[in-house]
C-alpha positions in Angstrom: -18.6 65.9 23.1 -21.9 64.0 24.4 -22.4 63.0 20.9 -18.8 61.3 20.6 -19.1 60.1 23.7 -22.8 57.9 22.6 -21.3 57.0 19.2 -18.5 55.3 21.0 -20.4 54.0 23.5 -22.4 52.2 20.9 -19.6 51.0 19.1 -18.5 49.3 21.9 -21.5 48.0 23.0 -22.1 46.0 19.4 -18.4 44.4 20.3 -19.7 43.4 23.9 -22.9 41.7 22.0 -20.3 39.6 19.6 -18.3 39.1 22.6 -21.2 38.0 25.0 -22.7 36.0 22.2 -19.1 34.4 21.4 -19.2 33.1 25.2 -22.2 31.8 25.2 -22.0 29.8 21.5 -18.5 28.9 22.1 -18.9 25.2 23.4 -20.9 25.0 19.6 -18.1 26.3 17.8 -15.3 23.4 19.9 -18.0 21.0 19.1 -18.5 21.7 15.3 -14.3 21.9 15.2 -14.5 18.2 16.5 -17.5 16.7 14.5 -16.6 13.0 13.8 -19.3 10.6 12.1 -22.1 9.3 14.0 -21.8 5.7 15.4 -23.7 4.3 12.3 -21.3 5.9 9.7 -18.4 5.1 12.0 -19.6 1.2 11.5 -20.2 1.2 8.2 -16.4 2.9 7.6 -15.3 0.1 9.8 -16.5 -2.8 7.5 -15.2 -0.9 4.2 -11.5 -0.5 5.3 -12.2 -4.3 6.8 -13.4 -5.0 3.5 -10.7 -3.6 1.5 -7.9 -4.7 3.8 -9.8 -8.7 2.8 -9.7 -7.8 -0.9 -6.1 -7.1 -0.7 -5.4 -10.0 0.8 -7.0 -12.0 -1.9 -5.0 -9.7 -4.6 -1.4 -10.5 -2.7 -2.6 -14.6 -3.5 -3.7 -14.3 -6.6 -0.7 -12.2 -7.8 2.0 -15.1 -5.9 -0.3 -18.0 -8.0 0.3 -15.9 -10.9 4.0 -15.4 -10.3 4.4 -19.2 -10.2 2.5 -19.7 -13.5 4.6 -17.0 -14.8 7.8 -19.1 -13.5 6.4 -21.9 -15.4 5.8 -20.4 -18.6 9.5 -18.3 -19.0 10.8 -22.6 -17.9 8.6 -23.8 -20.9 10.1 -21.0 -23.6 13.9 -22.2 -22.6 13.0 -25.8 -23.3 13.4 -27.7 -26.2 10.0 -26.8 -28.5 7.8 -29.3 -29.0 3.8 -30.0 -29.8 3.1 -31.3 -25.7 5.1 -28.5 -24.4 3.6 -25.6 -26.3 0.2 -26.8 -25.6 1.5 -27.0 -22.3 2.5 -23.4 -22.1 -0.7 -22.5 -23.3 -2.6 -23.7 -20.7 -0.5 -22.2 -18.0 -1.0 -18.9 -19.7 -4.6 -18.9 -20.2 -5.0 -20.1 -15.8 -2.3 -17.1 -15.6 -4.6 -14.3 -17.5 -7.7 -16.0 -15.3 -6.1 -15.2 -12.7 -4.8 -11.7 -13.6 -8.5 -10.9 -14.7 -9.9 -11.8 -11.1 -7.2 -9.8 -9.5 -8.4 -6.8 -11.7 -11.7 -7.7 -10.8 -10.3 -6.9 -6.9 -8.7 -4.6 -7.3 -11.6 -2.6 -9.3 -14.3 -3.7 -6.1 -11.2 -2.5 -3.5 -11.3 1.3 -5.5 -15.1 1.2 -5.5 -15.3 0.8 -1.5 -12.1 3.7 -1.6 -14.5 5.8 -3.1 -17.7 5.1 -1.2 -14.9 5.4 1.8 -14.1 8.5 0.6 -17.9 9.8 -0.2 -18.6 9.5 4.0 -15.5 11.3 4.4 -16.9 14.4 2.4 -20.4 14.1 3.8 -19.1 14.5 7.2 -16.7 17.4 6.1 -20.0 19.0 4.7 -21.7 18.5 7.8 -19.0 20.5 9.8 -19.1 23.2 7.7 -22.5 23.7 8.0 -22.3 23.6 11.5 -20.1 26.2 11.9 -21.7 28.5 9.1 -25.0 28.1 11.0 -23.3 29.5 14.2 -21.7 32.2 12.5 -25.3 33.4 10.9 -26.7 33.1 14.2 -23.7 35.3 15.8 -24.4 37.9 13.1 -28.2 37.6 13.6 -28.0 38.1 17.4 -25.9 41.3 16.6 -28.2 42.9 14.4 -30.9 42.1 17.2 -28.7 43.7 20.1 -27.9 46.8 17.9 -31.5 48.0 17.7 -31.8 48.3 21.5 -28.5 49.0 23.3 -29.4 51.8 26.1 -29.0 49.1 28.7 -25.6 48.2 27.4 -24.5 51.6 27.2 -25.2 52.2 30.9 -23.5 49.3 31.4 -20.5 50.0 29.9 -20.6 53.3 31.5 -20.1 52.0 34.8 -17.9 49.0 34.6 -14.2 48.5 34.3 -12.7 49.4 30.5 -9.6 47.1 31.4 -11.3 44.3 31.9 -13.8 45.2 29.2 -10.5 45.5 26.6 -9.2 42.6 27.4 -12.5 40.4 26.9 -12.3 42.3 23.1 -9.2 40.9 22.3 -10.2 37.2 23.3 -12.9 37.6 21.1 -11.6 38.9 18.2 -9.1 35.9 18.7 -12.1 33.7 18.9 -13.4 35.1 15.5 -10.2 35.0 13.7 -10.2 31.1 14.8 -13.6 30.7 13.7 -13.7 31.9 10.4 -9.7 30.4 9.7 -11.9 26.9 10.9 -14.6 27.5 8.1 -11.9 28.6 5.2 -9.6 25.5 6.1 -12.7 22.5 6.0 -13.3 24.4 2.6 -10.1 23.2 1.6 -10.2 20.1 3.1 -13.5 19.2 1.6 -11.5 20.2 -1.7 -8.9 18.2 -0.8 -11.4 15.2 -0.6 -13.0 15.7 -3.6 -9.7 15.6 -5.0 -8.9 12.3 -3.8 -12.1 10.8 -4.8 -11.2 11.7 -8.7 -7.9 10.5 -8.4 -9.8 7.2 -7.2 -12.0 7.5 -10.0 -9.4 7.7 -12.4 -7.4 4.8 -11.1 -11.3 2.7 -11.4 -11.5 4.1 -15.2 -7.5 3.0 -15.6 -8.3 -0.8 -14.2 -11.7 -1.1 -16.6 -9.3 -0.5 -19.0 -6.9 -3.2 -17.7 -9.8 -5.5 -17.4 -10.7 -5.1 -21.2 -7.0 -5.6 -22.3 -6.9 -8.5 -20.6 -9.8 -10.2 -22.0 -8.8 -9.4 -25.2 -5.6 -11.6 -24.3 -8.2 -14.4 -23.3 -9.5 -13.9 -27.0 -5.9 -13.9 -28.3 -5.4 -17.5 -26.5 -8.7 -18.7 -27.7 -7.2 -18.4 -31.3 -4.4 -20.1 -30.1 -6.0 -23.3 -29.3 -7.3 -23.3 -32.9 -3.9 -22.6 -33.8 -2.9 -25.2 -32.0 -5.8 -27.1 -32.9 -4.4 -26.8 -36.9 -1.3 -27.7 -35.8 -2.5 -31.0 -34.7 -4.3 -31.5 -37.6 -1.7 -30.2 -40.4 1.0 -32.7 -38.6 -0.9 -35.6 -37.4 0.4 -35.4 -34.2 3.6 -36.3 -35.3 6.5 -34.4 -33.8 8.7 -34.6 -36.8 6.3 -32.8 -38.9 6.1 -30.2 -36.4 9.6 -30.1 -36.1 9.5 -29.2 -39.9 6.9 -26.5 -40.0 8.8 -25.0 -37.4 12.3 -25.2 -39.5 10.2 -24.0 -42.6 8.8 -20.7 -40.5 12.3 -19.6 -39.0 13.8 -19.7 -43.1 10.5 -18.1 -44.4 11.6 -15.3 -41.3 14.7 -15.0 -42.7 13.9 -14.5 -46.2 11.3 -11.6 -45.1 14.1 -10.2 -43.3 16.3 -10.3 -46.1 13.8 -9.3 -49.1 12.6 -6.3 -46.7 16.0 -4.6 -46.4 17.3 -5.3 -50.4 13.8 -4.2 -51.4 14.1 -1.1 -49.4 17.2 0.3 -50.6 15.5 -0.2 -54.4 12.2 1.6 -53.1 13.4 3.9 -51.2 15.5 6.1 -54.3 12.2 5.7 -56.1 10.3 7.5 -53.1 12.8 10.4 -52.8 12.4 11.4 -56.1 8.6 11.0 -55.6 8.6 13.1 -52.7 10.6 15.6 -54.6 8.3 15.6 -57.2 5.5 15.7 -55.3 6.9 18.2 -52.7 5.3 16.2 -49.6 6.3 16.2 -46.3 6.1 13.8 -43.6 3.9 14.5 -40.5 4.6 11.2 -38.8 2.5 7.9 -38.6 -0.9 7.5 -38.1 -2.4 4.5 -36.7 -3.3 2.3 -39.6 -6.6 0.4 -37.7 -9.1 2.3 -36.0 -7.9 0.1 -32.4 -5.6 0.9 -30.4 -5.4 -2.3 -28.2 -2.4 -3.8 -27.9 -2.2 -7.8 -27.6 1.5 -8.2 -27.7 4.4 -5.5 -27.5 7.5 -4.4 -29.2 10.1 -7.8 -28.1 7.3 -8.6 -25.4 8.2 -11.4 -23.3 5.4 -13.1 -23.3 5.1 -13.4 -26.8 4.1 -17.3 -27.4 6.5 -18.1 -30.4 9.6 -16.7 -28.9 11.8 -19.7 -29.3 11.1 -19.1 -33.3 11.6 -15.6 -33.5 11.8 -12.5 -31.5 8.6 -10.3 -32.1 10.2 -7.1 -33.5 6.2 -5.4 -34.1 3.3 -4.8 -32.0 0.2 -6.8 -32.1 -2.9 -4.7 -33.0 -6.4 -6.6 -31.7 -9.3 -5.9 -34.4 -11.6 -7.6 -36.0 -10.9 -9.8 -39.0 -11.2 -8.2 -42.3 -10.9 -4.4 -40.8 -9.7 -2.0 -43.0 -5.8 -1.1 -43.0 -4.5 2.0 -44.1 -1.0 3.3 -45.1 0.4 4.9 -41.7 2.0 7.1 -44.2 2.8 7.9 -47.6 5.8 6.2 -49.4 6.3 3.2 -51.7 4.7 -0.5 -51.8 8.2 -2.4 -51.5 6.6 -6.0 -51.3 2.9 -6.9 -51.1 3.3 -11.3 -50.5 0.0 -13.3 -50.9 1.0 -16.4 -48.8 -2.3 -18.0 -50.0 -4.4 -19.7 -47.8 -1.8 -21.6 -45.3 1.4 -19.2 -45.7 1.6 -16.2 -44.0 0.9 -12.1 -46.0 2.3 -9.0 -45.8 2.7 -5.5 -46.8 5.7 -3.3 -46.8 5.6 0.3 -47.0 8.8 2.8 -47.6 8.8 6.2 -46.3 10.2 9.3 -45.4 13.3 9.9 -42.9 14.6 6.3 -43.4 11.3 4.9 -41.5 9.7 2.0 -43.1 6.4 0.1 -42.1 5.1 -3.9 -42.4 1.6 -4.9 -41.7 1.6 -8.7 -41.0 -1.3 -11.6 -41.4 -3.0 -9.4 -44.3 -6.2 -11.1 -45.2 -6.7 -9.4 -48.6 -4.3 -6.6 -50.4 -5.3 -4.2 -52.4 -2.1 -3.0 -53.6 1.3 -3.9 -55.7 4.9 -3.5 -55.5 6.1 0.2 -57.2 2.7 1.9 -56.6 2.6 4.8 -54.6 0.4 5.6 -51.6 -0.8 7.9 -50.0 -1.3 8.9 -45.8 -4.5 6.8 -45.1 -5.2 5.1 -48.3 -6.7 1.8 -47.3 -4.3 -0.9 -48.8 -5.9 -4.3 -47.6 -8.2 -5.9 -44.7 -6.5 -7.4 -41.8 -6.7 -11.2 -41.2 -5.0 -13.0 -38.5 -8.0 -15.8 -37.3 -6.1 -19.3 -37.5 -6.3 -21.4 -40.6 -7.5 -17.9 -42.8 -5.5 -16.3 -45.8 -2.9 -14.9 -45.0 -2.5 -15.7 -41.6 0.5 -18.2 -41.0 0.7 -21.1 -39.7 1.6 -18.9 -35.9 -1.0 -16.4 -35.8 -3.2 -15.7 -32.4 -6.4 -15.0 -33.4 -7.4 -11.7 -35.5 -5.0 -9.0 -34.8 -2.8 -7.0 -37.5 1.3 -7.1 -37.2 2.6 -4.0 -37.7 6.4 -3.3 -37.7 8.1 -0.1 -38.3 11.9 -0.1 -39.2 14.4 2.6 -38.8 17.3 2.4 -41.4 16.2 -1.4 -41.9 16.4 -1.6 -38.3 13.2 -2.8 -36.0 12.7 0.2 -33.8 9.8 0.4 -31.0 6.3 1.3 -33.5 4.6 2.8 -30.1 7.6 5.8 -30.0 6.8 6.9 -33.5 2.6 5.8 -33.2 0.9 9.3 -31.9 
């Protein structure tokens, strides 16, 4: 019964340590709960969100000058076509893609101070935690001390009010529930944090990416001023003449139209029984250049040359003279050397009605009727102004490439992995 009667005693006596100690460190633990940044990181969190609400500001004038150039340009493409006005439109686009450039620019410096906003964030959160891991150490600490001499607790105990005693035990055992929920939720709020910083990251890496594609598009108008440059030269400045190479481009347009859809019903008999033959399946396109930078999109608005005809491809950007491959196996229908001032191209027949076209070939390397295979290189790419193959509308080096459903232009990035 004595024995019982100790081993309780000491029981309780631990409790009353935790709970005396809890009393005492208590004012630490509200404190930690509360921690904010010190005045100097309080500042300095001050100036970024100052500095990022500036930065936005900039971005919301930059992106109204740009919607005016933008106004400009779609005017332009309705008018009448001439040699002033496209030159014209050029300019307005390249002080449009300045200015889109310099808004990426701020918009990549406003990410970089989130992040660095973010970074004090998680320092402070780190700070707290440690706070309140210290005091828990110390509480257990203090404990283990208490434990190894209790006899003046246990008389204590033994001669003071159990109801009262109780009571303080459930406070405190409320106190340490609170305290270790407080530690288990900055966790996840640190988490949270960290979190936010990737997403930030990723949205950085997403506008370097912008940023590139949209100097490749200063590249692409660069090789439109020599276009434009040829233009001048191949028609004197003379409007009638230009007038005439643009009459001459819309019926050359037309007759690729036609010759691509007469000579794919011919090629296409030829490649079932091939694939028959041959027993090969299709396992979809493959891009035919190692780049996957596109300069202008399936019917893309912006397209330049618009008002001659509607852009049913996508615009690869790559050097000039990279190699091109077949996206897939099937049939040469056409391979046209437009020499040095007309404009070359490839057509491919394959599979499940789907038919390919690489435009502004600078060299070919294959003939009507042959057969290819999935990756077979089949020319170089061309598209720098005043090159073979190009045309007399290319923008700079780049490769065309159509793909055609049924003879129909379909979308190339919905059947591109």
């Amino acid at each position: 019964m004595l024995q019982t009667k100790i081993k309780t005693i000491r029981i309780l006596s631990s409790i009353l340590t935790i709970a005396l100690l809890g009393f005492i460190l208590l004012p630490k633990i509200s404190s930690a709960v509360e921690y904010k940044l010190d005045s100097l990181e309080t500042i300095e969190t001050w100036q970024i969100n100052q500095d990022i609400n500036d930065k936005r500001s900039e971005i919301q004038e930059l992106h109204r000058q740009i919607g005016i150039y933008q106004k400009n340009i779609y005017a332009k493409q309705n008018e009448l076509s001439s040699l002033s006005n496209q030159v014209s439109t050029l300019n307005e686009s390249i002080a449009k893609i300045n200015l889109e450039i310099e808004a990426a620019g701020l918009e990549i410096e406003t990410l970089d101070l989130k992040i660095e906003n973010t970074e004090l964030k998680i320092d402070a959160k780190e700070n707290e935690i440690g706070d309140q891991k210290d005091i828990l150490a110390e509480v257990i600490r203090s404990l283990h001390r208490q434990q190894q001499k209790s006899s003046l607790l246990e008389i204590l105990i033994l001669n003071d009010n159990f109801s009262d005693f109780m009571a303080d035990l459930n406070r405190l055992e409320s106190m340490q529930d609170n305290l270790f929920e407080g530690v288990a939720s900055l966790g996840e709020i640190k988490l949270a944090l960290n979190n936010d910083k990737g997403d930030l990251e990723s949205e950085k890496y997403e506008l370097d990416t912008l940023k590139n594609i949209l100097d490749g598009k200063i590249g692409t108008l660069d090789g439109q001023k020599i276009s434009k440059f040829n233009l001048m030269a191949a028609t004197q400045g003379q409007e009638y003449k230009y007038q005439e190479l643009l009459r001459q481009a819309k019926e050359d347009q037309r007759q690729i139209d036609s010759d691509i859809v007469y000579l794919e019903k011919i090629a296409r008999e030829k490649l079932n029984r091939q694939l028959q033959l041959d027993n090969i399946d299709s396992d979809g396109l493959m891009w035919p250049v190692p780049s996957q930078r596109i300069t202008a999109y399936f019917h893309d608005p912006d397209y330049p040359y618009r008002y001659i005809f509607e852009h049913n491809a996508i615009d690869i950007g790559t050097p000039q003279g990279t190699a091109l491959r077949a996206a897939e196996s099937g049939y040469v229908a056409k391979a046209r050397d437009g020499g040095v001032t007309g404009y070359s191209y490839i057509m491919l027949v394959h599979a499940d009605g789907l038919s390919t076209v690489y435009g502004h070939v600078n060299q070919i390397n294959v003939s009507a009727d042959q057969f290819v295979s999935k990756g077979d290189i089949i020319g170089s790419t061309g598209g720098m102004p005043g090159t073979r193959g190009a045309g007399p509308f290319s923008t700079g080096p780049h490769l065309h490439l159509e793909v055609r459903l049924n003879g129909i232009p379909v979308n190339p990035l919905n059947y591109l992995p």
